[in-house]
C-alpha positions as a Python dict, from the first residue, in 0.01 Angstrom:
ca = {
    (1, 'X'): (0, 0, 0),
    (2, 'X'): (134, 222, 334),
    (3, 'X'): (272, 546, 276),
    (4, 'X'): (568, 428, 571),
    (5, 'X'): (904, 361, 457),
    (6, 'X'): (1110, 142, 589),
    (7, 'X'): (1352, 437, 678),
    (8, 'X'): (1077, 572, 935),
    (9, 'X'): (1015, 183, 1061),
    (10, 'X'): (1414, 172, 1152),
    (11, 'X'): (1391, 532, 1292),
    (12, 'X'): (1128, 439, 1540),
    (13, 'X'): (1254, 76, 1632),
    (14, 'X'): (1650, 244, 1679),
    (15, 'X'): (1468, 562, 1883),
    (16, 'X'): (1300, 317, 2111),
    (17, 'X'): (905, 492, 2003),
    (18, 'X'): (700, 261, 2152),
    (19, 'X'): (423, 504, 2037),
    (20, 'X'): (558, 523, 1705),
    (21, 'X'): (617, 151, 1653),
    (22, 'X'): (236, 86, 1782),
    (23, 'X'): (88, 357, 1495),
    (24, 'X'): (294, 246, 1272),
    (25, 'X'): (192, -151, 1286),
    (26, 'X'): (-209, -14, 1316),
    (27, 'X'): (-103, 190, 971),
    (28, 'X'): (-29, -138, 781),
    (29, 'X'): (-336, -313, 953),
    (30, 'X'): (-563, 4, 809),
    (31, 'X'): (-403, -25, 460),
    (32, 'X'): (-501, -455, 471),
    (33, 'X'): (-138, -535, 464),
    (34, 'X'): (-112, -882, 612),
    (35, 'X'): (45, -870, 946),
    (36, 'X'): (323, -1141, 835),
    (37, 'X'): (413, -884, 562),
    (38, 'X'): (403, -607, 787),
    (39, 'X'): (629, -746, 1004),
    (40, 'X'): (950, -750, 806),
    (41, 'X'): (1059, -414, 835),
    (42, 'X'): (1025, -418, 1201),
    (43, 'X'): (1222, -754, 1226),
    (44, 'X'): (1502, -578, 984),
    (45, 'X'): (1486, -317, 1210),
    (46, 'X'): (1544, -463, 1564),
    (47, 'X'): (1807, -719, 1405),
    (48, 'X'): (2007, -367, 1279),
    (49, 'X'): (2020, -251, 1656),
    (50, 'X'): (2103, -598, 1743),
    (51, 'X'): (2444, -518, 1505),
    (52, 'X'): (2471, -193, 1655),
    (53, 'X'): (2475, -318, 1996),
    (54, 'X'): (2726, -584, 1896),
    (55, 'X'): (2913, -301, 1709),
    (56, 'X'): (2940, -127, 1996),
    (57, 'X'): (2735, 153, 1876),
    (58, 'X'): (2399, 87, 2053),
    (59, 'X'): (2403, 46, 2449),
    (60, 'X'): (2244, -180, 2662),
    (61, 'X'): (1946, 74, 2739),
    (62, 'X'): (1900, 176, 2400),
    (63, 'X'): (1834, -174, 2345),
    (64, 'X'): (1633, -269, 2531),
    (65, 'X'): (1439, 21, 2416),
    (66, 'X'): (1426, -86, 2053),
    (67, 'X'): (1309, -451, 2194),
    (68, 'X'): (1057, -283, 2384),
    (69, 'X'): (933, -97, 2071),
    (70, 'X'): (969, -371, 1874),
    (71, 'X'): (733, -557, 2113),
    (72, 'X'): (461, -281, 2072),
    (73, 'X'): (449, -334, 1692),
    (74, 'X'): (404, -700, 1742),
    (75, 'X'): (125, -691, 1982),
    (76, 'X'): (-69, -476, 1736),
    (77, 'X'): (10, -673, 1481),
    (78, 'X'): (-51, -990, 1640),
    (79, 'X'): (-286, -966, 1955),
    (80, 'X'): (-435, -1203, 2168),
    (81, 'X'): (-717, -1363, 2093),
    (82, 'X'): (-878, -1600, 2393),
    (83, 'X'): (-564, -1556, 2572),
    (84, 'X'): (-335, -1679, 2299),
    (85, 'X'): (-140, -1501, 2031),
    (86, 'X'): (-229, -1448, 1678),
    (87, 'X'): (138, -1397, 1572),
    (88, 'X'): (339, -1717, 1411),
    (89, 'X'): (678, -1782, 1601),
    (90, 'X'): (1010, -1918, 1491),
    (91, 'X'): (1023, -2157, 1824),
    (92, 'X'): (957, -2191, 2192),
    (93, 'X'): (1206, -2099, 2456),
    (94, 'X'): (1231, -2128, 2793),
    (95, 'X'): (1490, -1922, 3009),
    (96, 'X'): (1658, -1850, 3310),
    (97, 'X'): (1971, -1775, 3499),
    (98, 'X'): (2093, -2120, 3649),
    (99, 'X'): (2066, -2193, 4019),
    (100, 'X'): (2265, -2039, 4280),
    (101, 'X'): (2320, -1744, 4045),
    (102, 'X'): (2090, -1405, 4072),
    (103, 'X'): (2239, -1210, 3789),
    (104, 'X'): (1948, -1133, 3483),
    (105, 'X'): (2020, -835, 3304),
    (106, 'X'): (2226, -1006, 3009),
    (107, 'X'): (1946, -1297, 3066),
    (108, 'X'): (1689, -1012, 3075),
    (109, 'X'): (1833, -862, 2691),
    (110, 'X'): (1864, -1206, 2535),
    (111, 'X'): (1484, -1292, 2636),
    (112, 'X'): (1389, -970, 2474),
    (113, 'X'): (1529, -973, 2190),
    (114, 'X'): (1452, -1346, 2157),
    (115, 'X'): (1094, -1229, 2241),
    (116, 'X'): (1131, -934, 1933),
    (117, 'X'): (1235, -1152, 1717),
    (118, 'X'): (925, -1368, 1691),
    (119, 'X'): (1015, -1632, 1981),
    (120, 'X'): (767, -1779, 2188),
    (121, 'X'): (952, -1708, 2551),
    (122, 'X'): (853, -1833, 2886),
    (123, 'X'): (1134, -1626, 3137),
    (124, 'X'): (1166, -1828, 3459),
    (125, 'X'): (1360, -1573, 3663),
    (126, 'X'): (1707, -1613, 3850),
    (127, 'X'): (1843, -1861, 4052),
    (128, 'X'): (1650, -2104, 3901),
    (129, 'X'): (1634, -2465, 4027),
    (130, 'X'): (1735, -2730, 3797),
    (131, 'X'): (1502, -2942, 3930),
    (132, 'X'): (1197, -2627, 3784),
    (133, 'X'): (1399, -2646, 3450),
    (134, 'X'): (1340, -3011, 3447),
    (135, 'X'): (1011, -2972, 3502),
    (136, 'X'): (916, -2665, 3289),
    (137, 'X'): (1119, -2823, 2958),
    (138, 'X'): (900, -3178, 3077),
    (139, 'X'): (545, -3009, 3059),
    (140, 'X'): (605, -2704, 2786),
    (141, 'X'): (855, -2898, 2554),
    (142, 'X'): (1052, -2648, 2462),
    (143, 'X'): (1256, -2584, 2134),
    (144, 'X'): (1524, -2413, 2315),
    (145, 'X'): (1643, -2395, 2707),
    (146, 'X'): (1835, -2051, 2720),
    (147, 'X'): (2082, -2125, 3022),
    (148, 'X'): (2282, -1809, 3158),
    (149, 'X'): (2566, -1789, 3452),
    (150, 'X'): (2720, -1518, 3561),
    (151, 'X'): (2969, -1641, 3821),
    (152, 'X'): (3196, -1916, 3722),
    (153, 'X'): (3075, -2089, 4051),
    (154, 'X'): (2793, -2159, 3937),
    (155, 'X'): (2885, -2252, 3531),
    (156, 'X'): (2886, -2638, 3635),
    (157, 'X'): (2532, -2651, 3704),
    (158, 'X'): (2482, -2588, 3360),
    (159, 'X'): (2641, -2878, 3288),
    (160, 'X'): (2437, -3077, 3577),
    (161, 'X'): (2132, -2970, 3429),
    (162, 'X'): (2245, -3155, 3067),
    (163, 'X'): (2335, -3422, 3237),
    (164, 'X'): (1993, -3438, 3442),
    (165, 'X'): (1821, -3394, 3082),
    (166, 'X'): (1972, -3711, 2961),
    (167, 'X'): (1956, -3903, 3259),
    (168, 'X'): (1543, -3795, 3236),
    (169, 'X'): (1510, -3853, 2836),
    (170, 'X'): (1466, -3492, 2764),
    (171, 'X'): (1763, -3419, 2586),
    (172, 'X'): (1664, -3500, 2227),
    (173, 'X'): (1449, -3322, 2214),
    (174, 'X'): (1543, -2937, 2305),
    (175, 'X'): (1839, -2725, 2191),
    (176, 'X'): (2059, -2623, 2523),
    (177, 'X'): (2198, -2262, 2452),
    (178, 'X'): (2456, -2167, 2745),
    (179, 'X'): (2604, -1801, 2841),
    (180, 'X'): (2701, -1538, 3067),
    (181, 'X'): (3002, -1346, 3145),
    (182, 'X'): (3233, -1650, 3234),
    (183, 'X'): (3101, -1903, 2974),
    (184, 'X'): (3273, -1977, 2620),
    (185, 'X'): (3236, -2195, 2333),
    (186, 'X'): (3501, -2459, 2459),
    (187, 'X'): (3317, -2488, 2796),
    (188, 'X'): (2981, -2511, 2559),
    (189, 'X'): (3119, -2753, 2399),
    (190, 'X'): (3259, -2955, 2684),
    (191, 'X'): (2928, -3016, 2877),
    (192, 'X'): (2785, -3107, 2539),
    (193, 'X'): (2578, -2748, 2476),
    (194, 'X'): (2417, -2717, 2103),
    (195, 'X'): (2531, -2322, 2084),
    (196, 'X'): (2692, -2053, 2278),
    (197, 'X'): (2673, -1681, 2182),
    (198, 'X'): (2911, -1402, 2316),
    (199, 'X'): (2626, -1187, 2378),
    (200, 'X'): (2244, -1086, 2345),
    (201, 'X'): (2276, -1022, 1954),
    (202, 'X'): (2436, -1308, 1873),
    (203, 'X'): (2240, -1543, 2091),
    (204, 'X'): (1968, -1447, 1864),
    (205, 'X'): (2143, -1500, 1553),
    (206, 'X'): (2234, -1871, 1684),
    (207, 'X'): (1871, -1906, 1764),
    (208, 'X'): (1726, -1847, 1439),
    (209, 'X'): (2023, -2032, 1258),
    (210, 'X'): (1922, -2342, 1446),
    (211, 'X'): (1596, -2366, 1405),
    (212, 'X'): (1631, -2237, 1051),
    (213, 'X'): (1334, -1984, 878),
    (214, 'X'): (964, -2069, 940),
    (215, 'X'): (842, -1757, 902),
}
């Protein structure tokens, strides 16, 4: 069994030690711990700076700087083989800031925390066309589309691009998640979104409540 504690796992994840998290994760590898196992403390980690943020105790840079840590410890833990990860995910997501909007930094945190907490995420950028969304959720059949808007000029083409899902027989079968700055949980609800989260933290949270435990 590893000498770590957990303690020193949330120390380095909350610090932001990429080099830390990285020996760490080749620790439990050395001691035959299985990498699902391993994981835990890391997840319980990055989901306590997730609180922190939402506290209002962590900053935006510190964390992205546990995500980025956390990331470290999971591609030790799980590297590629042949191109393609080892590591088991909760579900598939594919992101982006809507069309006519170039804002990404809150689109930016949710993808990495997403990404840190064991989600398969393809990141498609700003100003996205709906017409690439179409096509990206047609070809990698996505669990989740992670929609964000920033100006409230731009909040109706998340509701085109629902519409344009239905009207194309996607709908079924991924979970729309809407957000940004502008965006609440009465217009989610109007243009027919499954989820809206407040911020990064809690767009996680919603995530994994969804599409319940698989890991």
């Amino acid at each position: 069994m590893s000498h770590l504690t957990n303690d020193e796992i949330t120390r380095c994840i909350l610090d932001g030690s990429v080099e830390h998290a990285k020996s760490f994760a080749e620790s439990f590898l050395q001691d035959g711990i299985d990498p699902l196992e391993a994981l835990e403390p890391f997840v319980k980690a990055i989901r306590q700076a997730g609180d922190l943020f939402d506290q209002g105790e962590f900053f935006l840079p510190q964390l992205l700087l546990s995500a980025q840590a956390m990331q470290a410890a999971m591609d030790v833990l799980f590297p590629e083989e042949g191109g393609k990860s080892t590591r088991i995910t909760r579900g598939t997501v594919v992101a982006g800031t809507i069309q006519g909007d170039i804002h990404e930094i809150g689109k930016n945190l949710v993808c990495a925390l997403l990404s840190a907490n064991s989600f398969d995420v393809t990141d498609l950028g700003a100003d996205v066309s709906l017409e690439r969304i179409i096509e990206e959720t047609r070809n990698r059949k996505p669990d989740f589309l992670v929609l964000s808007a920033l100006l409230t000029t731009t909040m109706v083409n998340q509701k085109r691009l629902i519409d344009m899902l239905a009207d194309q027989g996607l709908r079924d079968g991924v979970k729309v998640l809407v957000g940004g700055a502008p965006v609440t949980k009465a217009w989610a609800d109007d243009i027919g979104a499954d989820g809206w989260a407040p911020d990064a933290a809690r767009a996680v949270d919603l995530a994994v409540s969804l599409q319940g435990e698989v890991m």
